[in-house]
C-alpha positions as CSV (number, residue, x, y, z in Angstrom):
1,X,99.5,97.9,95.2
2,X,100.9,94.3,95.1
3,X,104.4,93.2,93.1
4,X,103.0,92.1,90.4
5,X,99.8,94.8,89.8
6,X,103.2,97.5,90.0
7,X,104.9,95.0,87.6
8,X,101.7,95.0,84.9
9,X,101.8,98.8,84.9
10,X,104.7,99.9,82.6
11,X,107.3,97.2,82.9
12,X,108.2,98.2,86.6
13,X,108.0,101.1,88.7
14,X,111.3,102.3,87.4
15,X,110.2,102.8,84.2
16,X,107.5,105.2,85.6
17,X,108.6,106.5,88.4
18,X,107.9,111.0,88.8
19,X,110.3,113.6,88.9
20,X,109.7,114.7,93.2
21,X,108.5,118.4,93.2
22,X,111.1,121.0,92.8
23,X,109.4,123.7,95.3
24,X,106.8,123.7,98.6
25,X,104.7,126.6,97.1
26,X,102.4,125.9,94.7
27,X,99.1,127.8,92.8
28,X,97.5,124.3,93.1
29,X,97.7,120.8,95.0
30,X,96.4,117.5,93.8
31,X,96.0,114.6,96.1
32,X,95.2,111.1,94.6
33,X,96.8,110.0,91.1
34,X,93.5,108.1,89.1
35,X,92.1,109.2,86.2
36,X,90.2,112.6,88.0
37,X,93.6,113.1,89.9
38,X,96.0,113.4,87.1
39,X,93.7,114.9,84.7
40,X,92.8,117.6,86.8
41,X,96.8,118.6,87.2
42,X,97.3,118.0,83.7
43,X,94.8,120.9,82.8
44,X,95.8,122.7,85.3
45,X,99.0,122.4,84.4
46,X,98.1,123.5,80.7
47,X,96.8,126.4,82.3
48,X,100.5,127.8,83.4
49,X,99.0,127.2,86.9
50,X,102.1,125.8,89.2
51,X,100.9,122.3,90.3
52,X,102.1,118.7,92.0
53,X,99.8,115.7,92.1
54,X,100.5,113.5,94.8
55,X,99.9,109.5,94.6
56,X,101.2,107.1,97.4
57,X,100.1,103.9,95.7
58,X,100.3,103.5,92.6
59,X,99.6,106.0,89.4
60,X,96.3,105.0,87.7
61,X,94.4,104.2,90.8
62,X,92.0,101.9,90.9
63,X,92.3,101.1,86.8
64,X,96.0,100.3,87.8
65,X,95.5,98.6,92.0
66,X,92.5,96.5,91.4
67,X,92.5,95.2,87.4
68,X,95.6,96.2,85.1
69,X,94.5,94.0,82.9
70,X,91.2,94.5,82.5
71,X,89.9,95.6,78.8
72,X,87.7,98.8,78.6
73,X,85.6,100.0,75.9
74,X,83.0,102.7,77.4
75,X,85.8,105.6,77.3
76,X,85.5,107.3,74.0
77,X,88.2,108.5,72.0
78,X,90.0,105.2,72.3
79,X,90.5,101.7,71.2
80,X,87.6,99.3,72.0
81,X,89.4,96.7,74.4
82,X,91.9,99.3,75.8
83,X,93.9,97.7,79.0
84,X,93.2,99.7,82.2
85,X,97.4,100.3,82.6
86,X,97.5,101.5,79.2
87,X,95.0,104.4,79.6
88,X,96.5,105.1,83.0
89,X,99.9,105.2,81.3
90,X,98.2,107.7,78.8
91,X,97.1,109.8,81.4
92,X,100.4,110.0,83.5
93,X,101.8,110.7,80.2
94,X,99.4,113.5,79.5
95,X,100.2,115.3,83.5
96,X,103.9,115.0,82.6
97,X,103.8,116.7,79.1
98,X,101.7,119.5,80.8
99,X,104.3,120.7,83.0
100,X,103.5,119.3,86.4
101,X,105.1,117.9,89.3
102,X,104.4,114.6,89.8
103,X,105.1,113.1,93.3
104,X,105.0,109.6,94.7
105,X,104.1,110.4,98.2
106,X,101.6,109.4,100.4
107,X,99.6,112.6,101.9
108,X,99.7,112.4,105.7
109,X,97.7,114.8,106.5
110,X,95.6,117.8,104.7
111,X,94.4,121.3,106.6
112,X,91.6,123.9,105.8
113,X,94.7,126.6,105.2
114,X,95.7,124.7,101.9
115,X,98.9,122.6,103.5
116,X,99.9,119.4,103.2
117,X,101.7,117.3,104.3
118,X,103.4,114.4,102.2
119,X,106.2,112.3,102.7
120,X,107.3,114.0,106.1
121,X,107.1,117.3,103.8
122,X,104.8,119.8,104.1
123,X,103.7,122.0,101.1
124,X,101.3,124.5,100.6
125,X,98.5,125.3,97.7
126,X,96.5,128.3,97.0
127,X,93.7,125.9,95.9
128,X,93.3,122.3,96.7
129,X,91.4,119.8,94.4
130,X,90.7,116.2,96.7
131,X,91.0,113.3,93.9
132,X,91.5,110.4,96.8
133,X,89.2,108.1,95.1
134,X,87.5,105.2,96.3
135,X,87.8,101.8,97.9
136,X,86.1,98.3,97.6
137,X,83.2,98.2,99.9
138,X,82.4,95.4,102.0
139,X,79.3,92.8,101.4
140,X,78.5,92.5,104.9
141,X,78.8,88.5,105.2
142,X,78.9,87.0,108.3
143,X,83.1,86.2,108.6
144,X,83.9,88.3,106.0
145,X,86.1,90.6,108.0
146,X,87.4,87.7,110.0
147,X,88.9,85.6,107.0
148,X,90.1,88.8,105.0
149,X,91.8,90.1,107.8
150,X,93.9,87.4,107.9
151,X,94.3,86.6,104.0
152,X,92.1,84.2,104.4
153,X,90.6,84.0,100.9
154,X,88.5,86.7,100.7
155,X,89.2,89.1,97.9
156,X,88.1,92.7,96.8
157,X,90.6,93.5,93.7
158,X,92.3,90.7,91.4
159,X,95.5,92.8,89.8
160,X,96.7,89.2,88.8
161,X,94.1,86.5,87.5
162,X,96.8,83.9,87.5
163,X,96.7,83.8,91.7
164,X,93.0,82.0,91.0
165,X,95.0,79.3,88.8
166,X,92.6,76.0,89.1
167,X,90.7,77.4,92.2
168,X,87.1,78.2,93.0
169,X,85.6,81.1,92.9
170,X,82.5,82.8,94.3
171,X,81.8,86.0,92.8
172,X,79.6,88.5,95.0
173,X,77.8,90.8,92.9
174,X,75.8,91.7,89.5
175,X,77.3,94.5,88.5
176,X,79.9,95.9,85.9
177,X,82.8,94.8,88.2
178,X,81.5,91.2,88.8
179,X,81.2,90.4,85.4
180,X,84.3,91.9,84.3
181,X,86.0,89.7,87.2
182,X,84.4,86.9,85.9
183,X,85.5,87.5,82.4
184,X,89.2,88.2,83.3
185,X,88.8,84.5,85.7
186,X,87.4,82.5,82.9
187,X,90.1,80.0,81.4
188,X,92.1,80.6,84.6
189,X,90.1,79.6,87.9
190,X,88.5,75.9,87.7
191,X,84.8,76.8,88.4
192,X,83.6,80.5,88.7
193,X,80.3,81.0,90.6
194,X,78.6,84.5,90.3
195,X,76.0,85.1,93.1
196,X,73.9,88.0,92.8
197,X,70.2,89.2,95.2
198,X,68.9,90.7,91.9
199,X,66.1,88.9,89.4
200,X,68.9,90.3,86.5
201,X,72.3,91.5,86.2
202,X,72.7,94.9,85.7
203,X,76.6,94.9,83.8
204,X,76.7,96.2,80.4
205,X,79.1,93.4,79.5
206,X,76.1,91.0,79.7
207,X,75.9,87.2,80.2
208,X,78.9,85.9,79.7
209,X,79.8,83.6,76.8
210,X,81.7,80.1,77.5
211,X,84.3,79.1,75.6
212,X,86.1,75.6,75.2
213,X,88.6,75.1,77.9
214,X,87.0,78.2,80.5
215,X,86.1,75.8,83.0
216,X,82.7,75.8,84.9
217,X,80.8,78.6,85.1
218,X,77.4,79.2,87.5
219,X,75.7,82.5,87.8
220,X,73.1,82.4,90.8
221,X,70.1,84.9,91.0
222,X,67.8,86.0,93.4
223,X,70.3,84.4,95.7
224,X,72.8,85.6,98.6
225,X,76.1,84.3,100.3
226,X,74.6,83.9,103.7
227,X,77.9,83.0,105.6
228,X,81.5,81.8,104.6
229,X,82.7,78.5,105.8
230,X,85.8,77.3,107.1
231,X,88.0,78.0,110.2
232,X,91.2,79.9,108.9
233,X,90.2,79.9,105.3
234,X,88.0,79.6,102.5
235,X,86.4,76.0,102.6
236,X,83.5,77.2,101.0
237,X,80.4,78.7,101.3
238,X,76.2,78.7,102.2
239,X,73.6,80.0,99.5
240,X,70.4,81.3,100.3
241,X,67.8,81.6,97.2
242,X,66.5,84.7,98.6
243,X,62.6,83.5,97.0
244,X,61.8,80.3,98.4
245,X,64.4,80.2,101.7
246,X,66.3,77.5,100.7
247,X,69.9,77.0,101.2
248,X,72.9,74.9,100.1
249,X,76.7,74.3,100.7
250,X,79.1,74.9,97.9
251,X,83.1,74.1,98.1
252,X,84.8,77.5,96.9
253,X,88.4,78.4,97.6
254,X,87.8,81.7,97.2
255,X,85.8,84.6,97.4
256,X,85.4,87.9,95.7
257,X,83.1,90.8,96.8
258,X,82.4,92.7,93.9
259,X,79.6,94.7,95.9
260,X,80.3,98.6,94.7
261,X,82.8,101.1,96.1
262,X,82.3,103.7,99.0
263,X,84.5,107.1,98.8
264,X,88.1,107.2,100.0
265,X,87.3,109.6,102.8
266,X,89.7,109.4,105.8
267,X,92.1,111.5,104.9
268,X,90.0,114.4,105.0
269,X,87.5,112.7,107.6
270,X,88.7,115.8,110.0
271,X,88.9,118.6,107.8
272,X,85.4,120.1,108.2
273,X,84.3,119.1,104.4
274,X,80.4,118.1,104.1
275,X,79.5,114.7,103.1
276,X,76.3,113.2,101.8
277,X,74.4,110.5,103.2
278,X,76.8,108.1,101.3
279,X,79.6,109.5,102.4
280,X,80.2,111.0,98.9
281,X,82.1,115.3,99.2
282,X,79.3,117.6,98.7
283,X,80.2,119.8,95.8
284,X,78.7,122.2,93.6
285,X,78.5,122.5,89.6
286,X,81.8,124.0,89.5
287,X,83.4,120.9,91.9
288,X,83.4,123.7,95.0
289,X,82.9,122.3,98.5
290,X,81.9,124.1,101.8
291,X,85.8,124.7,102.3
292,X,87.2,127.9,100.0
293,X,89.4,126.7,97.5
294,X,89.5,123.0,98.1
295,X,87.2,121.2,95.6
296,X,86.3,117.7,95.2
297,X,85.9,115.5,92.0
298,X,86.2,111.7,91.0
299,X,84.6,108.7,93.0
300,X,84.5,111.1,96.3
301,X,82.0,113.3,94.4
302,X,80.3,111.8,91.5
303,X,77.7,109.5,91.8
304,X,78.4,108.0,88.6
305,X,81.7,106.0,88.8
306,X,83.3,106.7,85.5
307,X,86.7,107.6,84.3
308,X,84.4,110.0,81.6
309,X,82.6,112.0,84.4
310,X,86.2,111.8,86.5
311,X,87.9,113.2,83.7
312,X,85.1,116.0,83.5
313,X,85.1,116.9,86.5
314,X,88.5,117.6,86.7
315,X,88.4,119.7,83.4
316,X,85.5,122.0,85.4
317,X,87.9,122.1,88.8
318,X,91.1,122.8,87.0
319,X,89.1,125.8,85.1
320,X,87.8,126.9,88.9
321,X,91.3,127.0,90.2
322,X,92.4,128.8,87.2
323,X,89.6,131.4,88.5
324,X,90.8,131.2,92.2
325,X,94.3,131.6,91.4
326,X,94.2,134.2,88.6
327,X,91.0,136.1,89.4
328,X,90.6,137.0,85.7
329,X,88.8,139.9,84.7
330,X,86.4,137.6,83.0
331,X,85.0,136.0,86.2
């Protein structure tokens, strides 16, 4: 997470900076602080069930490393126009009042017997829940790997609008994510282009609106970036109008893939877990996967990538770990 995403969270990582856990042995382990992370402890945690969350970027994941400020109104229950921070704060919040132990460590490495290790520490769990999220994936254009490996321009988060100050922007994508880029850039970067290989968007946010003052704003369909140019950098970059062949130059400064996530799945690339086709955990209705007692939830699960159906699925694995820890008579 950069300086200034940490900054937008809650006035500075000192202001929300986590007890570190008080013991090694645990009833249950979290690893990965978003939404389905910390909700998951939380209910464990309202479940007397002894639990640490673990999170070695930033609390909030993705609502807190890719778009603090971005407003959301699809999670019911609160405000329309909520900041992401704000409903990450709310969640953090929420773990800590429910008793847990929440850790800012990075897991190194996870094994099938419930142990962790995190920070140079190991611990142990009697059940497991993996909540490692996702990551940005790549759009495939020619050079893109080249230029972002070298902070070249090319983007796939923008915590802070205000580094696109008077630039040009190409947008990659149609999707909720593009749009909400492109809303969060308008007044800010000096031209926005969206480029999408769809006939339509498909973003509930819809077309967006332009005010005075927003600077200019071009959405492209049926088209595709079909390289980047420039030699260190962004110089700009070739359009292809994917219906009659056609393509065209255009001067950017930047660009920003806004192409979908893929699950967060390295850390547990060894562990033995099955994967789908996507690359998505395999679990069943009760968040299970192949390994006993480690379930999965969140963007490494769920098809649908929601902070609702996160936050549901962690209600349904913290209930299964109350099972596997307790055994209740009930079961």
């Amino acid at each position: 997470m950069s300086g200034e995403a940490a900054e937008g969270f809650t006035g500075g990582k000192e202001d929300r900076i986590a007890p570190a856990p008080q013991r090694l042995e645990y009833d249950v382990l979290v690893v990965g602080g978003g939404p389905a992370g910390l909700s998951a402890a939380a209910y464990c945690g309202r479940k007397f069930l002894r639990t640490a969350v673990f999170e070695g970027d930033c609390w909030g994941g993705i609502l807190t490393r890719w778009c603090p400020d971005k407003k959301i109104d699809n999670y019911p229950g609160t405000r329309p126009g909520v900041r992401a921070d704000e409903l990450a704060q709310s969640l953090v919040d929420f773990a800590r009042r429910s008793g847990v132990d929440l850790a800012e460590k990075r897991v190194e490495e996870i094994s099938r017997d419930g142990e962790i290790l995190a920070g140079g520490v190991k611990y142990r769990g009697k059940v497991v829940i993996l909540a490692n999220g996702s990551m940005a994936a790549e759009a495939g254009i020619p050079r893109e790997m080249e230029l972002a490996d070298h902070d070249g321009g090319i983007f796939y988060k923008i915590p802070d609008p205000s580094r696109f100050r008077g630039k040009r922007v190409i947008i990659v994508g149609g999707g909720d994510t593009a749009l909400s880029h492109l809303q969060r850039l308008q007044g800010i970067a000096s031209r926005i282009t969206l480029v999408h290989r769809q006939k339509t968007l498909r973003s509930e946010y819809g077309a967006p609106e332009k005010q005075d003052g927003d600077g200019e704003v071009e959405i492209f369909l049926e088209t595709a970036v079909d390289t980047i140019l420039g030699d260190d950098r962004v110089m700009g970059v070739r359009l292809k109008d994917l219906a009659s062949g056609k393509t065209r130059d255009l001067p950017a400064d930047a660009v920003v893939m806004a192409v979908g996530t893929k699950p967060n799945f390295a850390l547990f690339r060894d562990l033995g877990v099955f994967l789908d086709s996507k690359g998505q955990v395999v679990a069943d209705p009760w968040q299970r996967t192949n390994i006993p007692r480690f379930l999965a939830i969140g963007d490494i699960s769920s098809p649908l990538k929601m902070i609702v159906t996160a936050v549901a699925q962690a209600a349904v694995a913290a209930q299964q770990a109350y099972v596997e820890v307790r055994s209740p008579y009930w079961k």
